[in-house]
C-alpha positions, 0 to 999 in steps of 0.5 A: 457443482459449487457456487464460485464466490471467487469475485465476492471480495472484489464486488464487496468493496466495488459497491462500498467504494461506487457508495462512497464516491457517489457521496463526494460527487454529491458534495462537489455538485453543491460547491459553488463558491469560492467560500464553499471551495476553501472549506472543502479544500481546508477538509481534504488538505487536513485529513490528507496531511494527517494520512502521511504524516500524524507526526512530522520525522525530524528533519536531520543534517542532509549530509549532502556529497557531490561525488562527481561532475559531468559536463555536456553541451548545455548543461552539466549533471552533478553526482549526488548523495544526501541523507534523506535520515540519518545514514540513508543515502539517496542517490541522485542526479542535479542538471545543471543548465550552462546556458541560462543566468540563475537563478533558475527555475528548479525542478525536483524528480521522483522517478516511476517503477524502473529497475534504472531509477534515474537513469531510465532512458526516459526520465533521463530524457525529460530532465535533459528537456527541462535543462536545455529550456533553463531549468535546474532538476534534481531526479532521485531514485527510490528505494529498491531502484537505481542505486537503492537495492536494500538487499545486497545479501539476497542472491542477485536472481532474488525476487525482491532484487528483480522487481522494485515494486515487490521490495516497496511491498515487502517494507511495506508491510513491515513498516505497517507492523509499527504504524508507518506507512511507507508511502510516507516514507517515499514522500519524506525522500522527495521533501528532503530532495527538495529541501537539497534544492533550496540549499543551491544559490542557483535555485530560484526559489519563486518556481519549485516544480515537481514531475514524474511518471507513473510512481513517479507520478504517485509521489508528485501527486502526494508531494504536492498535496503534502508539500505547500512549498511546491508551487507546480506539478506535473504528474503523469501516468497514474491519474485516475480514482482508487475506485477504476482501479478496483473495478478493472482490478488494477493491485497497485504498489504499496506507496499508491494506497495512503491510509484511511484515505476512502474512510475519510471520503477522499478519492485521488483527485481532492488531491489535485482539488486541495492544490488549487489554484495553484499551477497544475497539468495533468498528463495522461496516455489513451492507452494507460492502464491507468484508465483514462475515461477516470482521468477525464473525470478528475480533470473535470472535477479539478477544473472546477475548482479552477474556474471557481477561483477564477485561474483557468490559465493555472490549469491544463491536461494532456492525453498522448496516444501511446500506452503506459510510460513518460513518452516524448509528447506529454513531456513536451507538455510538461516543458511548455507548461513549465515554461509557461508559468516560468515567464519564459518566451521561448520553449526549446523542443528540437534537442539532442538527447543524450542517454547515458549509461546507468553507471556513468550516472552513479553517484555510488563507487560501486553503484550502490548506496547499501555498499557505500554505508548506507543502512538498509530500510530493514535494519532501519525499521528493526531499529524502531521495532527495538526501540518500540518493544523496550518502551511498549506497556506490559498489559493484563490480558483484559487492558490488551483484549480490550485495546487489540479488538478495537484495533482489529475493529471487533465489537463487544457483542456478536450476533449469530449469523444468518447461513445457508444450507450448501451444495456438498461434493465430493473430494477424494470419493469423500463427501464435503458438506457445505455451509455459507454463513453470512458474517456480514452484509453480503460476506459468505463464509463457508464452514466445511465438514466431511460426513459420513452419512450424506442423508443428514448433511442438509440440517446444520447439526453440530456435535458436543464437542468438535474442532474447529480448524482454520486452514492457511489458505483453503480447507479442501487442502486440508479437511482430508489430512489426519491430525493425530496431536488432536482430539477424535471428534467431528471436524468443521474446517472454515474459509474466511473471507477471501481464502478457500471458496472465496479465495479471488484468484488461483491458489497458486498466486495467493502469496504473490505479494502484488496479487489480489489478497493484497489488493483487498488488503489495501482497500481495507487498509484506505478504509481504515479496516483491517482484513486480519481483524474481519477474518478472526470476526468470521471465525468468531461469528461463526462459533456463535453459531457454532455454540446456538446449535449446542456445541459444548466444547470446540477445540480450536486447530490454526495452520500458517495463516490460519493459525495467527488468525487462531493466536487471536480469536483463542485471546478473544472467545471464552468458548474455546477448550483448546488451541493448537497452532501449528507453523505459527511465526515465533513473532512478528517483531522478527518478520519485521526485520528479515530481509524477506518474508513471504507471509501475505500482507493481510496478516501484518496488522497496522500498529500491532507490534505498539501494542503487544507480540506473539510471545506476549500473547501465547503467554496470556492465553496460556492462563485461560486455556491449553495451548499447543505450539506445533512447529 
């Protein structure tokens, strides 16, 4: 019988994000002034601002091209391509009301998770609601959606072409190689929409109105903390803390978990707090997945702030009786708010809709903007990491130990760990000793050794010399395989947090790239952590302990994921004789630029690729000890 430490991680951040909301809430209960407000509005727009944008991108020539023209009863849709960056085409759609004199209220669209973008049977059912009542929308599609497929040079049954939010993982985490976040990237497509806008005359600049669903409704909401220039919004299906989400245990898209975000005590309403008193609804669905009891408390908290300033009429929430989805009663939510704070007398609710075929929508010749000249996000960022590599400072192996453990957040000194003596049990008529070593308050990670003689398995004795290996995913794969390239001597195999034992879902799914090693990845992402730099501290940690009961020499053994962790604690520990590396990647400036790499996202290390590469490392290394590359 083993002790399950499966759900270790999960409840490891559960309690620090309960700790780090229950001081917000302790911060909002004393906010009683308008004075009191401001100042807190003027903290969370700051540190939110600095979250998507350190540095504001260069807004560049919008290029735009009207490709084609509908023309329907009431209204007229324009086909339409624009540059959101140089030679990155966004595909989009501008409703055009027929009935109405300009200027007109506008209204910009960020579209959720469908395959469908902006022809989303139901996306294209709220922008025809909003054109009938008067209002001029411009409804986009996202990367890897509608007309935005990265990958024409994948096979068309290809994962990253099946589902979009596996492709917003997958640049993702590249883009975090080079410091980016590609939420931003997201919201930068929605300013430059509606920068577009504001070049239509028959655009009233007075109203600028930003609504979506699900990610629809994540980019209103960064958009309009973002944006200032927005002056109402209407997010839907995606209201509700970070901290709901974890405990329900809810992975959510790359673009939904801004950096640094939980580090700064920033949960998902300040967004809505820092907006106030400006005009807002939210909406929701009783069934969402998107817990609803967590949308009633920000809608409490956001009310608040509204009462404070005295603009109660500013501020409304819907809750519709359906699951998960932009339904027809919280659209029409959304129009009779529009409308409302448009100065309009009338809302129109009983129209025909009219849902057009994808292709009938696209503003592409071939339905894709990759195809039509556009560079995919891939290239873009293999472009950037050039640039990066040509300008990034050579280091000596002290200046780039120095700068990488503070990157990957290691301290100077390292204590040795508390542990526990294990249950054994036996593998393959093997018995597995066990040992979990507590490398953080409450983190367990277990040191493993087969044994032969099960009597002296209860005492923690470490031999002179032992390797020390480091599996890719979890050590029962691998303690029983034979090693010829290493030294015959005793064999202790670690799982770090959140692999092996503490590994918080099957093996199986580990490297599904919306699963929960990705999910925990992200929490230390929005606390400002990094999960690669805690597992090479386990490691570390534990040769501490290692060498207190009198270890001389450890000959250090990585596979995979085990062996990038290994690349970096061989750079960090002086008491290393010996690395070997085995399936180690040739560099992560390659994986950056790939169309498609299945290495998880918890070893794409924030803004490494600024500071040095694998080959810079192995070459420093290769001065301090003897390095073995297996392919």
């Amino acid at each position: 019988m083993k002790n399950d430490y499966s759900h270790m991680m999960l409840d490891y951040f559960i309690r620090r994000t309960r700790a780090l909301n229950q001081e917000r809430k302790n911060i909002l209960q004393n906010i009683k002034t308008k004075d009191q407000a401001e100042e807190y509005q003027s903290n969370v727009t700051q540190i939110i601002k600095k979250s998507f944008f350190p540095v504001m991108p260069e807004k560049t020539p919008l290029n735009p091209v009207i490709t084609g023209t509908l023309k329907r009863k009431g209204y007229r849709i324009e086909k339409l391509l624009f540059e959101s960056r140089p030679e990155c085409l966004v595909s989009a759609n501008l409703y055009i009301p027929e009935n109405f004199e300009p200027p007109f209220p506008s209204v910009v669209a960020p579209c959720g998770h469908s395959a469908e973008g902006k022809a989303e049977p139901k996306y294209q059912e709220f922008s025809q609601r909003l054109v009938h009542n008067g209002f001029l929308v411009l409804i986009y599609d996202p990367f890897n959606q509608g007309e935005r497929d990265q990958y024409t040079v994948l096979p068309k049954n290809s994962y990253l072409r099946r589902s979009c939010v596996v492709a917003h993982n997958m640049m993702g985490k590249q883009l975090q190689l080079i410091d980016e976040f590609f939420g931003s990237w997201r919201v930068w497509d929605g300013i430059r929409a509606l920068d577009y806008v504001l070049t239509r005359q028959e655009a009233d600049k007075k109203f600028l109105g930003v609504t979506g669903n699900s990610g629809g409704g994540t980019l209103t909401t960064w958009l309009w903390a973002v944006e200032p220039r927005f002056t109402v919004a209407a997010p839907s299906c995606f209201i509700t803390p970070f901290l709901y989400n974890l405990e329900n245990e809810l992975p959510q898209d790359i673009e939904q978990n801004p950096p640094d975000i939980l580090a700064n005590r920033i949960e998902l309403g300040d967004f809505f707090i820092s907006r106030a008193p400006s005009s807002l609804i939210l909406l929701g669905q009783k069934y969402d997945y998107f817990d609803i009891r967590g949308f009633n408390e920000i809608c409490k908290e956001v009310e608040k702030f509204y009462d404070i300033f005295n603009a109660k009429e500013n501020f409304e929430f819907f809750i519709g009786n359906n699951p998960h989805g932009y339904y027809s009663d919280a659209q029409k939510a959304m129009v009779s708010f529009f409308c409302k704070i448009a100065g309009k007398k009338h809302t129109k609710h009983e129209i025909e809709i009219n849902i057009e075929k994808p292709e009938t929508l696209f503003a592409t010749e071939k339905g894709n903007v990759i195809k039509q000249g556009s560079k995919p996000i891939y290239i873009m960022i293999g472009e950037k990491v050039d640039e990066i590599e040509k300008n990034r400072e050579k280091l000596s192996v002290h200046k780039m130990k120095v700068i990488l453990k503070k990157l990957f957040g290691i301290p100077e000194t390292i204590e040795i760990p508390h542990y526990r003596v294990l249950r054994p049990y036996s593998l393959k008529k093997k018995t597995i000793a066990r040992y979990g070593i507590e490398t953080e308050k409450e983190i367990w990670i277990i040191l493993k050794k087969k044994v032969e003689n099960s009597e002296h398995i209860f005492n923690l004795e470490i031999e002179n010399e032992i390797n020390l290996c480091l599996p890719d995913i979890c050590s029962e794969d691998e303690i029983l395989n034979e090693r010829k390239f290493l030294k015959k001597c005793a064999e202790y195999f670690i799982d770090v947090r959140g692999m092996g034992e503490s590994m918080p879902e099957e093996k199986k799914n580990f490297f599904r790239p919306y699963g929960y090693d990705f999910m925990i990845d992200r929490f230390y992402y929005m606390f400002g952590e990094s999960y690669l730099g805690k597992r090479i501290f386990d490691v570390l940690s534990t040769i501490q302990l290692i060498k207190s009961k009198g270890c001389k020499t450890i000959n250090l053994y990585g596979n995979s994921q085990g062996a990038i962790i290994g690349l970096f604690v061989a750079l960090f520990s002086e008491e290393i004789k010996n690395v070997y590396l085995e399936k180690l990647p040739e560099s992560f400036s390659k994986l950056a630029q790939v169309p498609s790499t299945k290495l998880p996202s918890s070893n794409f290390q924030k803004g490494l690729l600024k500071i040095t590469d694998i080959p810079e490392i192995i070459k420093e290394i290769k001065s301090l000890m003897d390095v073995h590359i297996i392919r």
